[in-house]
LOPA-931729 format. One record per residue (C-alpha): residue in three letters; x, y, z. Coordinates in steps of 0.5 Angstrom, whole numbers, padded with zeros to 4 digits, always signed. Example, Ala and Ser with C-alpha at 12.3 -4.5 7.8 and 13.67 -1.06 7.14 Angstrom:
2
ALA+0025-0009+0016/SER+0027-0002+0014/
This chain:
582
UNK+0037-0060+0037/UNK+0030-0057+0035/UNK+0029-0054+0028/UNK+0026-0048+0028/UNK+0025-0046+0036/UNK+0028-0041+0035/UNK+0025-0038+0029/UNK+0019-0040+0028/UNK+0018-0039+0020/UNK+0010-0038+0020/UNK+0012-0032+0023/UNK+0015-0030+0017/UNK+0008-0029+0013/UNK+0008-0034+0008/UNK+0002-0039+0009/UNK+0002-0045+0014/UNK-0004-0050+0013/UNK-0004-0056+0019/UNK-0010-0061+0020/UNK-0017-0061+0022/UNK-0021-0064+0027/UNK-0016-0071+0029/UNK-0020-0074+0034/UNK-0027-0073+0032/UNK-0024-0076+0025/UNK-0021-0081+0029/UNK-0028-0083+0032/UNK-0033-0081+0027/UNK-0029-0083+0021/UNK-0025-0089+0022/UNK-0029-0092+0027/UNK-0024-0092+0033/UNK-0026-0092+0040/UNK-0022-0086+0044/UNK-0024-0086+0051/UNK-0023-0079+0053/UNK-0022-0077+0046/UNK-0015-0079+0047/UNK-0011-0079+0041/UNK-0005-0080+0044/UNK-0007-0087+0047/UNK-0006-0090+0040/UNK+0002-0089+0041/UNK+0001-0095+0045/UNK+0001-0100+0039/UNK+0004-0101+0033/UNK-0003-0100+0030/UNK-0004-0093+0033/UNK+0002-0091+0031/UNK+0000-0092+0023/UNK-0006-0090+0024/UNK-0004-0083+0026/UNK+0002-0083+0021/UNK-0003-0083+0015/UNK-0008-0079+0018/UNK-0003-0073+0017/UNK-0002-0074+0009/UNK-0007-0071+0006/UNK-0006-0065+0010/UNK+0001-0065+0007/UNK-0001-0066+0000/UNK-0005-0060+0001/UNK+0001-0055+0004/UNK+0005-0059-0002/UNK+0000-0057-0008/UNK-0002-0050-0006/UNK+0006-0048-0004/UNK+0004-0047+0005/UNK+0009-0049+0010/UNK+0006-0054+0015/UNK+0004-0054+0022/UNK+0005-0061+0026/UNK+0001-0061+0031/UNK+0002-0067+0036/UNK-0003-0072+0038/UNK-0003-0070+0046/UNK-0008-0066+0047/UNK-0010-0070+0052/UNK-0004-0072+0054/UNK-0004-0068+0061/UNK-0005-0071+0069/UNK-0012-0071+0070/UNK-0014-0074+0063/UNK-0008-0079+0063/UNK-0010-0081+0070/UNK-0017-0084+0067/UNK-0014-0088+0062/UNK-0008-0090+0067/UNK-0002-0087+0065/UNK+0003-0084+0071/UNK+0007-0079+0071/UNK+0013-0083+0068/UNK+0009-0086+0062/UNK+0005-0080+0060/UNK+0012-0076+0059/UNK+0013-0083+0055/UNK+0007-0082+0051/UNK+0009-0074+0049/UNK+0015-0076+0047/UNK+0014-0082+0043/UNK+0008-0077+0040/UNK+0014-0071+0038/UNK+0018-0077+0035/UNK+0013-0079+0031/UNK+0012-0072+0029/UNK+0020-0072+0027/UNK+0019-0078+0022/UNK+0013-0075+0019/UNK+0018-0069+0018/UNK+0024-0073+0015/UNK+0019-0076+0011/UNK+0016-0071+0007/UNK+0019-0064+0008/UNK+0022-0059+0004/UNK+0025-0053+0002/UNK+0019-0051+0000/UNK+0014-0054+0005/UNK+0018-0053+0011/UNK+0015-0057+0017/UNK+0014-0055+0024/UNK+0013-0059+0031/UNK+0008-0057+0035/UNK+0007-0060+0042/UNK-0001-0060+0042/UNK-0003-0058+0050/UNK-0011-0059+0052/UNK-0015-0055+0057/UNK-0015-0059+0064/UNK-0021-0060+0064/UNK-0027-0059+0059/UNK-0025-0056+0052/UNK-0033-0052+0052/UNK-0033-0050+0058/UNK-0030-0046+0063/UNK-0032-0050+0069/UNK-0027-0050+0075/UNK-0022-0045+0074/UNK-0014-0045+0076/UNK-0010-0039+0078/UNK-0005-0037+0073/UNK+0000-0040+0078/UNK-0004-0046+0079/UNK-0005-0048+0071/UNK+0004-0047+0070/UNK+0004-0051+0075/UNK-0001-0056+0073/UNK+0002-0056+0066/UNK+0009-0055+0067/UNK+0011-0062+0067/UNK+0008-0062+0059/UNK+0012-0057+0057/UNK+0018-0059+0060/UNK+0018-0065+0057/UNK+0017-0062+0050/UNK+0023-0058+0052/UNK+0027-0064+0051/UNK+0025-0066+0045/UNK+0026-0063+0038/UNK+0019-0061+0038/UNK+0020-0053+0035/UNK+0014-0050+0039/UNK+0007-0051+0044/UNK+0000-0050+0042/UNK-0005-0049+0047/UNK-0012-0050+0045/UNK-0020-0050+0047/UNK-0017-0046+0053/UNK-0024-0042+0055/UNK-0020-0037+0061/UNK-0016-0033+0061/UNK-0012-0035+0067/UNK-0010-0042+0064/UNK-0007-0039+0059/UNK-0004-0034+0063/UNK-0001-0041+0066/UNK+0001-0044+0060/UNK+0005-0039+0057/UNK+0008-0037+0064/UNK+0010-0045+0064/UNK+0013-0044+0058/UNK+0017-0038+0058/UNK+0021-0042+0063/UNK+0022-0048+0060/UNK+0024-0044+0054/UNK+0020-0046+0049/UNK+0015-0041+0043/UNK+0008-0042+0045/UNK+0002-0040+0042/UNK-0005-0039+0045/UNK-0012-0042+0041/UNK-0018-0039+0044/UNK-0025-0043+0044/UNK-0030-0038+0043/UNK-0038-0039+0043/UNK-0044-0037+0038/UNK-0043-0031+0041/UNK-0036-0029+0039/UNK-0034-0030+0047/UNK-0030-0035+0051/UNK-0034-0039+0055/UNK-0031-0036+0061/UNK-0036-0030+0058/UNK-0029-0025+0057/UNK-0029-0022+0049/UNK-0024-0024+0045/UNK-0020-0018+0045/UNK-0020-0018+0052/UNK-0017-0024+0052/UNK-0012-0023+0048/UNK-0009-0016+0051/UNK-0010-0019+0059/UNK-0006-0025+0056/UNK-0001-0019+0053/UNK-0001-0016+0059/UNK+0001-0021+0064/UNK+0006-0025+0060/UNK+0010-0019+0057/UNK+0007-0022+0050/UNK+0011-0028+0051/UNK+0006-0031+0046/UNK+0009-0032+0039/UNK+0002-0031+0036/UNK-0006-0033+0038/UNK-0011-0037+0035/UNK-0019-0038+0034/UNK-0021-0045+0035/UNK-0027-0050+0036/UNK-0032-0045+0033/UNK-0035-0043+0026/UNK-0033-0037+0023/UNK-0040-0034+0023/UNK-0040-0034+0031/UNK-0034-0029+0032/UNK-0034-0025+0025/UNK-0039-0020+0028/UNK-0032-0019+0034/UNK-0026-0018+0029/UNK-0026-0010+0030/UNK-0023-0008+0023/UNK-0019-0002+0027/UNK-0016-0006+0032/UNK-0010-0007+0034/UNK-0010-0013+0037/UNK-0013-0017+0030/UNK-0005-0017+0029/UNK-0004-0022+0035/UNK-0009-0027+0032/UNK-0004-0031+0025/UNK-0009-0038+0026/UNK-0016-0040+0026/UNK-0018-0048+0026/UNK-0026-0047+0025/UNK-0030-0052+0026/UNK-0034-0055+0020/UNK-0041-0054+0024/UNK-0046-0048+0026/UNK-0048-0052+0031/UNK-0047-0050+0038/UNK-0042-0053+0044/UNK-0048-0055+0048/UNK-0051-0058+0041/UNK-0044-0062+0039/UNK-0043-0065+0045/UNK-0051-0068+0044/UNK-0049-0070+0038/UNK-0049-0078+0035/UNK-0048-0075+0028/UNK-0042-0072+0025/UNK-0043-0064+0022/UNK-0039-0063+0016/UNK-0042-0057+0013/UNK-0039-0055+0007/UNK-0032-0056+0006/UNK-0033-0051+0000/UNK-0037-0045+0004/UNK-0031-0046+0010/UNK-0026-0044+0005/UNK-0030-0038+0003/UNK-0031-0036+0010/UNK-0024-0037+0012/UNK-0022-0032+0005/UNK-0028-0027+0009/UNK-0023-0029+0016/UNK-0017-0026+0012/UNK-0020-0019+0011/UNK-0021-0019+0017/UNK-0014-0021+0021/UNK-0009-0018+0017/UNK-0003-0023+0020/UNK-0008-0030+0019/UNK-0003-0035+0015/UNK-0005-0041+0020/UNK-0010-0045+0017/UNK-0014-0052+0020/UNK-0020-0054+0022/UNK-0022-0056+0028/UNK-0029-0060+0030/UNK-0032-0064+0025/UNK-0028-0062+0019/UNK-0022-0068+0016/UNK-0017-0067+0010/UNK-0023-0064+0005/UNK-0024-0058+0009/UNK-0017-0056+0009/UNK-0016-0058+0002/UNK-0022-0053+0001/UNK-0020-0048+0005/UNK-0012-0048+0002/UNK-0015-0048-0006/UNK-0020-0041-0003/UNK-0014-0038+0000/UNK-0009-0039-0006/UNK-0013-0040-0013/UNK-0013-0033-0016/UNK-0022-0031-0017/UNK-0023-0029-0023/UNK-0025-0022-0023/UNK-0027-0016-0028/UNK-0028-0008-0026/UNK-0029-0001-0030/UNK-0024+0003-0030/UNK-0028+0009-0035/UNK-0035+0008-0039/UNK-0032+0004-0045/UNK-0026-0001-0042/UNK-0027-0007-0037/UNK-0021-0010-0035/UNK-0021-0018-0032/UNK-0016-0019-0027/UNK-0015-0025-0022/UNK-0014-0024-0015/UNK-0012-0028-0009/UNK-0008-0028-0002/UNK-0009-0023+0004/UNK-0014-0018+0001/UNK-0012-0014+0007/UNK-0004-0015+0005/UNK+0001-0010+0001/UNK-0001-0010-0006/UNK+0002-0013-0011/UNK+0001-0012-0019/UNK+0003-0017-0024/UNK+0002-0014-0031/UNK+0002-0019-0037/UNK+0007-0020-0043/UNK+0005-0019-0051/UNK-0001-0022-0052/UNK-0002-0026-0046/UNK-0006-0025-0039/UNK-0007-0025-0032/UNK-0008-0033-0031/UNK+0000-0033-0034/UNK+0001-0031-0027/UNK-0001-0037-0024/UNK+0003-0042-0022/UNK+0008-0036-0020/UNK+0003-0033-0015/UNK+0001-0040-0012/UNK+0008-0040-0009/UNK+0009-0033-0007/UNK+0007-0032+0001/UNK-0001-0031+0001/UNK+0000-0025+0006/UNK+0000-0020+0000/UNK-0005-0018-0004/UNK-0004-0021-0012/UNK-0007-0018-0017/UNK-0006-0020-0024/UNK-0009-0016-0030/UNK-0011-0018-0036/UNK-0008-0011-0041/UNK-0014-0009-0045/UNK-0013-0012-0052/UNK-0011-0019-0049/UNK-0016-0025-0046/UNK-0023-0022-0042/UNK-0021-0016-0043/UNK-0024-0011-0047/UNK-0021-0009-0054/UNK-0022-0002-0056/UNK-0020+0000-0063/UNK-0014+0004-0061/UNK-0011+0006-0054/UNK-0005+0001-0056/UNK+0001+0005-0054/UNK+0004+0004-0047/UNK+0003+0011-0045/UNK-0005+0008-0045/UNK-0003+0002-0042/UNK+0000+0005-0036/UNK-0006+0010-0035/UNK-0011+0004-0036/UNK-0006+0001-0029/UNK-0007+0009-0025/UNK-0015+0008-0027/UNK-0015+0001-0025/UNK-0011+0002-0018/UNK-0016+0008-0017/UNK-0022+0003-0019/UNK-0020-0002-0013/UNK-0018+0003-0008/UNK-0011+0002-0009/UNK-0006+0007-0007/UNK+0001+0005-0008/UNK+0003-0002-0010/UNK+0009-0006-0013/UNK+0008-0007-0020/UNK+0012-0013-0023/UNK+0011-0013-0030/UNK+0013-0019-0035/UNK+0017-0018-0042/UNK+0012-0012-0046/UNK+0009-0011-0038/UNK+0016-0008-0036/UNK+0015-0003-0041/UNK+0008+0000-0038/UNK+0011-0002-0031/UNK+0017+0002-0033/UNK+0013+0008-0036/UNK+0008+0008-0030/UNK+0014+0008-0024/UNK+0016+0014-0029/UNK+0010+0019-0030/UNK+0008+0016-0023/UNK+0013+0015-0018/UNK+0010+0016-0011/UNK+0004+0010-0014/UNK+0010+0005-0014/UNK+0012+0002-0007/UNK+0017-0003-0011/UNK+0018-0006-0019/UNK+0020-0013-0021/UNK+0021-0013-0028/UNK+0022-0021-0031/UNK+0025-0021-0038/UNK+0025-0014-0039/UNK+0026-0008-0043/UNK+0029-0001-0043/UNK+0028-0001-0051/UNK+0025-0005-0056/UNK+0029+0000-0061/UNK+0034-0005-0065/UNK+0032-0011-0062/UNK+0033-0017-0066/UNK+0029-0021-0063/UNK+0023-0017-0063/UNK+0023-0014-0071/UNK+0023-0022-0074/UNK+0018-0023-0069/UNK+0015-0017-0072/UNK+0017-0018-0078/UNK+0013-0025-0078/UNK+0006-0022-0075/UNK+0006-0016-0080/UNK+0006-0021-0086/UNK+0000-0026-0083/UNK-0006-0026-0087/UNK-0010-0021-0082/UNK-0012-0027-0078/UNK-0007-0030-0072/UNK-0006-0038-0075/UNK-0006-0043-0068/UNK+0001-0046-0070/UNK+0004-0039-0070/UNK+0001-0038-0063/UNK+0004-0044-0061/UNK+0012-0043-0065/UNK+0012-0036-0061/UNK+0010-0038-0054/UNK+0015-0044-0054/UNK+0020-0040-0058/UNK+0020-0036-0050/UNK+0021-0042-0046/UNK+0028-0045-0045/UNK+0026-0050-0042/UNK+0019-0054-0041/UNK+0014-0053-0039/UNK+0008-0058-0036/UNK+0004-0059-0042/UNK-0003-0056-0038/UNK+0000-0049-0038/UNK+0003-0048-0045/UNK-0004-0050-0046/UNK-0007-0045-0042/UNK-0003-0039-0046/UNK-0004-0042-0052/UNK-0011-0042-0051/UNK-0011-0033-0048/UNK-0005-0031-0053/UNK-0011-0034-0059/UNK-0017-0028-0055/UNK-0013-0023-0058/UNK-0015-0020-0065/UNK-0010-0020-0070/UNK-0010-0012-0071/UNK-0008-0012-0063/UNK-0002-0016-0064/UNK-0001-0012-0070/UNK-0002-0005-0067/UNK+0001-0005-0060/UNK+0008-0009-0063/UNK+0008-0003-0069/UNK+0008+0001-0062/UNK+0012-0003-0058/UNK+0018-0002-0063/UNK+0018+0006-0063/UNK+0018+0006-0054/UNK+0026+0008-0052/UNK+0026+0010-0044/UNK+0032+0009-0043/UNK+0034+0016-0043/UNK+0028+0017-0038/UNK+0031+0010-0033/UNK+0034+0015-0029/UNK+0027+0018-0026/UNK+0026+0013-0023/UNK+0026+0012-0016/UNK+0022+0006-0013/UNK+0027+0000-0011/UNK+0027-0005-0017/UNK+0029-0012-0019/UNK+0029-0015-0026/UNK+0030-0022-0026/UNK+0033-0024-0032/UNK+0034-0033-0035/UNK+0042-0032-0039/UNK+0038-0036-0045/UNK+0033-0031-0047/UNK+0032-0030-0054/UNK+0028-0023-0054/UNK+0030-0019-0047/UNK+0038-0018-0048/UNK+0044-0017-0043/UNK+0045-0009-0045/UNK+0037-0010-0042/UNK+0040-0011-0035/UNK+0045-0007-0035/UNK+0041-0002-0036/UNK+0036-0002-0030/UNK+0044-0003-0026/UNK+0046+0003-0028/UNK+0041+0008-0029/UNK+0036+0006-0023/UNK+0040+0008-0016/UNK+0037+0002-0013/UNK+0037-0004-0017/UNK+0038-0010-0017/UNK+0040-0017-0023/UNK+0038-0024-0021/UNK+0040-0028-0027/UNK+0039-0035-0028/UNK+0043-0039-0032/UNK+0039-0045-0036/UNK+0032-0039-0036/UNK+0030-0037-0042/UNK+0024-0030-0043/UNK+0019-0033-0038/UNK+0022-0035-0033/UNK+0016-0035-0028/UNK+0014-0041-0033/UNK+0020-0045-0033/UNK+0022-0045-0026/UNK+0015-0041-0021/UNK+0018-0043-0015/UNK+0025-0040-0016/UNK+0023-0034-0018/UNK+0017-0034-0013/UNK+0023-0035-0007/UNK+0027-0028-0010/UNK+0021-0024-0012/UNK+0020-0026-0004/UNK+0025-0024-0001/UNK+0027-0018-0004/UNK+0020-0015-0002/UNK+0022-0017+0006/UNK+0028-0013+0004/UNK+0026-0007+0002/UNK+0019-0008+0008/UNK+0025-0009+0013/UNK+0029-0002+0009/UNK+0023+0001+0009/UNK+0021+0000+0016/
């Protein structure tokens, strides 16, 4: 039974990285001769089989490092009549190589997938005749017809979806997706596009994509742009329409070169691997729903790593939110997608967010911010108390054309995310508040913290950063991001850590709670030494739409101790509250 046919998990927004151009890594990489560009062939030998087995295990490692789920596309992009006749294959024996190719894609997935990487197998469908050129055309009936017995045959294995690519008309891919609407089977449709941003076939992409809409009903699960570099069809993606939502992947080629040129090509283009993944971080502002990322012709397991660290690694940042205070952030995901504000504990900043937001879907825009005093940012005089950050917050969501926003603050940052939904209720789509406070009056944690920084001798002593950052943890933490908070914690002058934590001790909203509106949740480790119980019980009781996830071995920095855990719960609260919001 196939996993995921009837719910395809990229649908859900979160990032999916698949491989690059496996024939041509095939053919100029490793040396091998593929007649007709056939990596199906390979099947046939025990040899072969390894040879694609191993080919996809850097582009697994990518997903696994940088948090994305993977596409698992089927070496059969030849494996349709007309091409398998060149090589001698049947009818019976072609139905024999796709299916061994989809068993061999379900030995990879057994092999390496995960709750956090799920895996989908894609049966990998070509064009009838050439990938570049339109050439002899089929009606729409004659291309299902002509590929029906392909995606019939994917029917019957576990194979979760097909993905048709380098179609280059449109009546092919009417056919495809005709086809397998009767076999029961999601498909999507990968365009080629030229120089120009158009088909071969001269149709513009968005006609392409709405005629094909329109003569399926929208059966296809989603579109894709393959076999051209993104300069060559940045100029077409309209930013005011509707049809880009159709469009969730694009496997680029690495190369500027046009068709005509790659097919006279002896040499291998690979570009810039690192250029590629800006360009596909230029894509994602461009295709609000992009998430599938590969590469196509020319581009191997360097480009798809590239393109992944691009499109997940917070860019450091900085901006001017009056004539005297520069605030630095981090930011990364979909610049196009719901915003979503990450506010930084007691001396620590934005880059303390980022094992957590590499976890999280990529189709939101993150944003962690340094608070001024703390890291990169500015450190003013005075401005320390909690009302100044929650207007340091205001300025900087309107600096970056941010309207609304959920804001997720940790520890100290509850407490400015808290004020903020408070006085500006109609800024905040939703809070997430991670070992959070209603109040610091009483709390003994806090007062023998500030008991111990009010008796420092005017300078922050490196082992006192370190005793405090390890006396939030309940649990260990890999050693380079302990390192890596330490070493922000020490940017912050002694007289920050002293004024803002005498301000902190007097906050008390907890009359104030009540106001708030926005859907909330506060995620809460059992272990924690400063943020309480009472905490919690608090925001359940006073805000009306709240919720608590607490987690039993956590400590105060549960975004520390466990990214990938919290990541899933922070993740699904904000579907839910999309899902009751639409």
């Amino acid at each position: 039974m196939s996993r995921y046919r009837k719910k395809l998990p990229q649908l859900a927004d979160r990032l999916f990285l698949t491989d690059g151009g496996l024939e041509t890594t095939l053919v100029f990489d490793k040396q091998l001769e593929l007649p007709c560009f056939a990596a199906f062939d390979l099947l046939k030998e025990e040899a072969g089989v390894e040879i694609l087995r191993h080919y996809f295990d850097p582009y697994i490692e990518a997903a696994r490092r940088h948090g994305a789920g993977f596409v698992l596309e089927s070496p059969t992009w030849r494996a349709n009549p007309d091409w398998g006749a060149q090589l001698g294959y049947d009818a019976v024996t072609l139905a024999d190589a796709n299916r061994s190719a989809i068993g061999l894609m379900l030995e990879i997935r057994a092999a390496h997938e995960t709750p956090r990487m799920p895996m989908v197998i894609s049966g990998n469908i070509g064009p009838r005749g050439d990938g570049y050129r339109a050439g002899k055309r089929m009606s729409a009936d004659q291309a299902r017809d002509y590929h029906a017995a392909q995606i019939e045959t994917f029917a019957q294995t576990e194979a979760d979806m097909i993905s048709a690519f380098t179609i280059n008309y449109i009546e092919e891919a009417v056919g495809i997706l005709r086809a397998a609407r009767e076999a029961g089977m999601p498909a999507v449709v990968s365009y080629t596009l030229e120089t120009d941003g158009r088909l071969p076939s001269g149709d513009t992409l968005a006609d392409a994509i709405r005629r094909t809409d329109e003569e399926t009903d929208g059966y296809a699960a989603y579109f894709m742009i393959n076999c051209a570099h993104p300069t060559h069809f940045m100029e077409v993606l309209d930013r005011g329409a509707s049809w880009r939502t159709r469009v969730r992947g694009v496997r680029a080629n690495a190369s500027l070169r046009s068709h005509a040129e790659l097919d006279e090509s002896t040499d291998l283009d690979a570009g810039d691997p690192k250029q590629l993944g800006a360009e596909y971080c230029e894509l994602r502002e461009l295709l609000p729903k992009l998430n599938v990322l590969g590469g196509c012709c020319g581009t191997d397991h360097r480009h798809v790593q590239a393109i992944a660290a691009a499109c997940t690694s917070g860019e450091r940042k900085s901006i001017s939110i009056g004539a005297n205070l520069k605030l630095a952030y981090v930011e990364q995901g979909n610049p196009a997608g719901v915003p979503v504000i990450f506010l930084p504990g007691y001396s620590d900043s934005a880059p303390s967010y980022l094992p957590l937001m590499a976890e999280l879907p990529q189709t939101y825009r993150l944003i962690a911010l340094t608070q001024r005093g703390h890291g990169d940012s500015d450190k003013p005089e005075e401005g320390y108390e909690t009302a100044r950050y929650a207007d340091d917050l205001a300025a900087f969501m309107n600096a970056m054309v941010i309207p609304r926003a959920i804001v997720v603050g940790h520890s100290f940052g509850t407490l400015v995310a808290l004020r903020f939904a408070i006085d500006r209720p109609g800024k905040v789509l939703g809070l997430g508040l991670l070992g959070g406070f209603g109040t610091l009056v009483g709390n003994p944690g806090v007062e023998e913290l500030w008991t111990a920084v009010s008796g420092l001798p005017g300078v922050i002593d490196p082992q006192f950063v370190r005793e405090f950052q390890e006396s939030t943890l309940a649990r260990p933490i890999p050693a380079e991001h302990l390192e890596s908070a330490i070493a922000e914690s020490r940017k912050m002058p002694y007289r920050v850590w002293k004024s803002l934590l005498r301000s902190l001790l007097q906050d008390d909203f907890s009359r104030e709670i009540a106001r708030i509106a926005a859907p909330t949740l506060a995620i809460w480790g059992e272990q924690d030494g400063f943020a309480r119980r009472s905490d919690q019980d608090l925001f359940l009781s006073a805000i009306r739409n709240a919720e608590l996830v607490s987690f039993p071995e956590g400590g105060h920095a549960m975004h520390w101790e466990d990214p990938a855990g919290t990541a899933d719960v922070l993740a699904k609260c904000w579907a839910s509250w999309a899902a009751k919001a639409a």
